[in-house]
N, C-alpha and C positions, 0 to 999 in steps of 0.2 A: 504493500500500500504506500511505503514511504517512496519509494521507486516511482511512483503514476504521480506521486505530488512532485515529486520533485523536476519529473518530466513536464507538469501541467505549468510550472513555474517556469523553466527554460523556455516552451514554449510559449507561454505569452508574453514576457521578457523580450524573445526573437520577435514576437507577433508587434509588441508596443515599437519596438526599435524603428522595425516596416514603416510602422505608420506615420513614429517620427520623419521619417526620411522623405517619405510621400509627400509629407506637409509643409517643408521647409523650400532653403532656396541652398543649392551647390551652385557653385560658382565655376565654371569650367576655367582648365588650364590655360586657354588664350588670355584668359582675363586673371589668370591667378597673381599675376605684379601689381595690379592696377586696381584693384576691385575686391574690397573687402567687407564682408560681412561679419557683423557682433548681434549678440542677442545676449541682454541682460533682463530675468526671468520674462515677462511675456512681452518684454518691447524687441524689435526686432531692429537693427539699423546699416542700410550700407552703403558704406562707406563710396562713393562710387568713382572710373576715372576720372585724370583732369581733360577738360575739353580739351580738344585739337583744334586749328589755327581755325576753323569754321564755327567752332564754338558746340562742338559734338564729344558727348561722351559716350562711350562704348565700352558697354560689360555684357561678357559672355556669360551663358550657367548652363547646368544639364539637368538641374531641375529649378522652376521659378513656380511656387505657390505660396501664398499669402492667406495665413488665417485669420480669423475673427480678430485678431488684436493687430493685426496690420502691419505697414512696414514704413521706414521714414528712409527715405532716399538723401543724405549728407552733401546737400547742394554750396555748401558753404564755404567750402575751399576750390571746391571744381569751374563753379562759376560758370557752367552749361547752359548754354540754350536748351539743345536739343537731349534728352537723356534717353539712348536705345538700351534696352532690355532685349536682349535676345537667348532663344533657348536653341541648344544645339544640337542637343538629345535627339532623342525620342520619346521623350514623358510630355504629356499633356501639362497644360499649366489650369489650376486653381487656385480661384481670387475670392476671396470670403471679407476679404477686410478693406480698411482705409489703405489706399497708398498717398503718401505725404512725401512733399518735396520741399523740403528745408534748406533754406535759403535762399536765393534768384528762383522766383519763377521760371517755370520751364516748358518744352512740349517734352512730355512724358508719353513715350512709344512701350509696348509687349506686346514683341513679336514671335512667334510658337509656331512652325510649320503642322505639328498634329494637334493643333486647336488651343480653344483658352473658354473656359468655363466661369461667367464671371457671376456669381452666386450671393446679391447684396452688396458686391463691391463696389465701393465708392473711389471718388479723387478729391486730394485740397493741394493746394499750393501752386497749381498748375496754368498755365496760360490754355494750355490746348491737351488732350490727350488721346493716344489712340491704339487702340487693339487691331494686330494685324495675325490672321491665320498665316502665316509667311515668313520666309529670309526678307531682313533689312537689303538693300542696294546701298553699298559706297562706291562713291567714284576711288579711283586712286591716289587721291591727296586727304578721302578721309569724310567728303562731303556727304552726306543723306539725298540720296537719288530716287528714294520709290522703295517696291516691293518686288519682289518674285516668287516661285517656287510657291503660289498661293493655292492650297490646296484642302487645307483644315476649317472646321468649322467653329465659330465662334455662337457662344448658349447664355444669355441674357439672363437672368433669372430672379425675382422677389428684389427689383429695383426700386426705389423710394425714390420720391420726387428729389431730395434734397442732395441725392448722392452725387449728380452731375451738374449740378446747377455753380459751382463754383469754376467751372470752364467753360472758355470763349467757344470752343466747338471737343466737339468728340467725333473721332470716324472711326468704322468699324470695316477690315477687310477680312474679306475669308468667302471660299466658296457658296457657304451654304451661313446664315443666322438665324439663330432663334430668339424671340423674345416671348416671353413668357411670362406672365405675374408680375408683369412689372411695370410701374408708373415713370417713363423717363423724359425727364425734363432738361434740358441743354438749351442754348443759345442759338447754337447750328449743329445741326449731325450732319453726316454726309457715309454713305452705306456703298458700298463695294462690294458686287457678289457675282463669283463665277473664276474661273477658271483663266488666269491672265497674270501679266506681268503689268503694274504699275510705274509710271516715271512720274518725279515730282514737277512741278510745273507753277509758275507764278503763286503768292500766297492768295486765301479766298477757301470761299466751301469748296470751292471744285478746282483743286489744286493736284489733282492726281489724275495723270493721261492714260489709257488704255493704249498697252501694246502684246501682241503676238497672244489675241483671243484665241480661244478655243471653240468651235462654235459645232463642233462634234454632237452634241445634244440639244440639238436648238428644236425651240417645239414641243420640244418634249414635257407629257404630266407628270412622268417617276424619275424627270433630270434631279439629281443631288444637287443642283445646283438655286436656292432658295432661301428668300428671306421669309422666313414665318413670322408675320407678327397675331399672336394668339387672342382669342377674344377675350383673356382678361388683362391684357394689355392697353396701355394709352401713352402714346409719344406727344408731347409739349414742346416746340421749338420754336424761334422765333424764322427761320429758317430750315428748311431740307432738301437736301439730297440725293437722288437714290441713282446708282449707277448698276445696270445690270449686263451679261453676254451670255446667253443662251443659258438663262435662268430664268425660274416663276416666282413671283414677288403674287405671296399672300395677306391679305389684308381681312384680318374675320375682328380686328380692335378698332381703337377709334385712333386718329392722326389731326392733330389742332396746331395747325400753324399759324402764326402769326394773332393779331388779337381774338380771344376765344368768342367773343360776342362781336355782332356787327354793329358799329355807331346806330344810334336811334332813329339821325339824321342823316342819312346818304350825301346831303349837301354839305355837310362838315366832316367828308370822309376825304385826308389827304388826298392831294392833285395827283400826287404820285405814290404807288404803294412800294415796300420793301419785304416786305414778308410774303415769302413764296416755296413751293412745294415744286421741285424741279428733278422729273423724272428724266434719265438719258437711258432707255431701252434699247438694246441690240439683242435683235432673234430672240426676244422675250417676251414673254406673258405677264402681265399684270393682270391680278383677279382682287378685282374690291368685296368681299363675300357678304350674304345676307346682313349678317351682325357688324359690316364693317361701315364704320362712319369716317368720312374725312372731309374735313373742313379747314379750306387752307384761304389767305387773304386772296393770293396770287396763287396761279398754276401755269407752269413751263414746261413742257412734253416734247421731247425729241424720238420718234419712233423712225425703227430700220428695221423693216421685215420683224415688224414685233404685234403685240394684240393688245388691247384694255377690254375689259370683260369689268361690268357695272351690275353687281347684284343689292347693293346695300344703298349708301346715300356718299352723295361725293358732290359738294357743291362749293364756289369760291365766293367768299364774302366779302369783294370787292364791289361799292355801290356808289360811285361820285359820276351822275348824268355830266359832268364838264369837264371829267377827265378823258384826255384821248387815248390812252393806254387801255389795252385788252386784257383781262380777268384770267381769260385761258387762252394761251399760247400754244399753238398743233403746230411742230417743224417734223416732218419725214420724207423718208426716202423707198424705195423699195418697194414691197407690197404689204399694207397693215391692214389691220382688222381693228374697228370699236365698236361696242355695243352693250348688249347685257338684258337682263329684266327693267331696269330702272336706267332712268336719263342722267345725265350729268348736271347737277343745275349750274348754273354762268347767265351772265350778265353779256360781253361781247368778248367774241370769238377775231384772233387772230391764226388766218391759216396759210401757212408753208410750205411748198413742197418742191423737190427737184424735178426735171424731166422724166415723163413719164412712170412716176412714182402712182401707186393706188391706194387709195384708202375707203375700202369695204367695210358694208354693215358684220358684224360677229355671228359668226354662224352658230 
């Protein structure tokens, strides 16, 4: 009997070690000179490199998770812009906690080629921050150029209004997103989903260029390639986003851009609006579903050989009779489909298109 206890101790001993290990952050050898992590009982803090002449700091790990008590990134001596987190592994990364960035504001990146599960996790300190399913792009002096190697999924989960509201924007890459239970609130998001390499491109929401798509599943309703946002979800921004390639972008939650309620008075609604919902669709479906509400000031639609499907309610709450600007913006190319059960409501319609492009009712 003393034998089975003594086994039952060993092994949960090895079992607890496991899970320590699963839940922490290792730091990989590239980064082992540069990039130090301390945890003193539940604070965690690391220490991180100093920027390069672009103002980029770069640590490597082979395992990046953060729990309930979070992590405080040592911005103090480094004095980063930009601070990339990259995992080099093959471990998935989990985000349970605060990540802080202490000292200089920064754009705070974690990048994870086999996903990133972000579970309640929050940001403070931050100017911008962003989850990418992917290897970072440096040029060869050190510079942040984009993403590649994008192929992981990234899982939104039991999000609180408050967790992202202390940055100017949050983007989210990775083939496939989920959201889920979660109320997220940002300034500007901007969503990246599908199978591609990313180059960085001027600053703005739409600062990242699609190159060398994949368009191998275009069309398709079982493509992995997809943002789910779940019906007990709700995204609050003053601005979005959504960039898709041969991806289905589902919509069964609500999406409120820009001011949640329409002025009382249409005649006292700015001449010109800023708040807008800016889809760029390639060989993609967008599906607004029954339970899906979206209500954005402004809407910008870029469709190429892609569809919108309207089962829910989708209407722009821009209303100034004396502004000459259009409510909803149609620019495509190719051959698209829109339609659904239910209409889109809008106000006036600007519409786009190159030679010989077609734009069909939804079958």
């Amino acid at each position: 009997m003393q034998k089975i206890v003594k086994l039952s101790v060993i092994s949960s001993t090895l079992l607890l070690a496991q899970f320590a290990s699963a839940a922490g952050i290792t730091v990989n050898p590239a980064s082992a000179e540069t990039t130090q992590v301390t945890r003193h009982e539940n604070k965690t803090t690391i220490d991180i490199a100093p920027a390069n002449t672009h103002g980029i700091s770069y640590n490597a790990y082979d395992q990046f998770n953060v729990d309930k008590h979070g992590v405080v990134f040592n911005n103090r001596e480094a004095g980063a812009g930009t601070i990339i987190n990259e995992v080099l592994s093959t471990e998935k990364s989990r985000l349970r906690g605060n990540m802080h960035v202490d000292g200089q504001k920064a754009h705070l990146i974690i990048a994870n080629p086999n996903g990133i599960a972000c579970n309640g996790c929050s940001v403070s300190g931050v100017n911008s921050f962003s989850m990418a399913a992917g290897n970072v792009s440096l040029t060869p002096d050190g510079q942040f150029s984009g993403y590649r190697n994008i192929g992981g999924k990234i899982r939104m989960l039991n999000t609180a209004e408050p967790h992202f509201t202390d940055t100017d924007k949050l983007t989210l890459v990775a083939a496939a997103i989920d959201i889920k239970n979660s109320q997220l609130k940002t300034r500007n998001l901007a969503t990246y989903i599908g199978h591609y390499d990313l180059k960085k491109m001027k600053s703005g929401i739409r600062d990242l260029e699609m190159i060398n798509p994949d368009y191998s599943l275009e069309n398709r309703k079982d493509t992995n390639n997809v943002l789910n946002i779940k019906a007990n979800s709700h995204i609050k921004a003053d601005n979005m986003y959504i960039h898709s390639a041969a991806a289905q972008i589902r919509n069964a939650g609500q999406i409120t851009i820009g001011p949640e309620l329409q002025l009382t008075d249409p005649e006292k609604t700015p001449m010109y609006g800023h708040n807008q919902l800016t889809m760029d669709l390639h060989h993609s479906i967008f599906e607004n579903k029954s339970s899906g509400k979206i209500n954005t000031l402004l809407m910008n639609t870029i469709m190429s050989n892609s569809s919108i499907e309207n089962n829910g309610q989708m209407k722009t709450n821009y209303r100034n009779p004396k502004s000459p600007i259009s409510d909803f913006t149609l620019i495509f190319d190719g051959t698209n489909y829109i339609g659904g059960k239910q209409d889109i409501e809008l106000n006036k319609m600007d519409i786009r298109k190159t030679e010989g492009a077609l734009l069909l009712p939804f079958e």
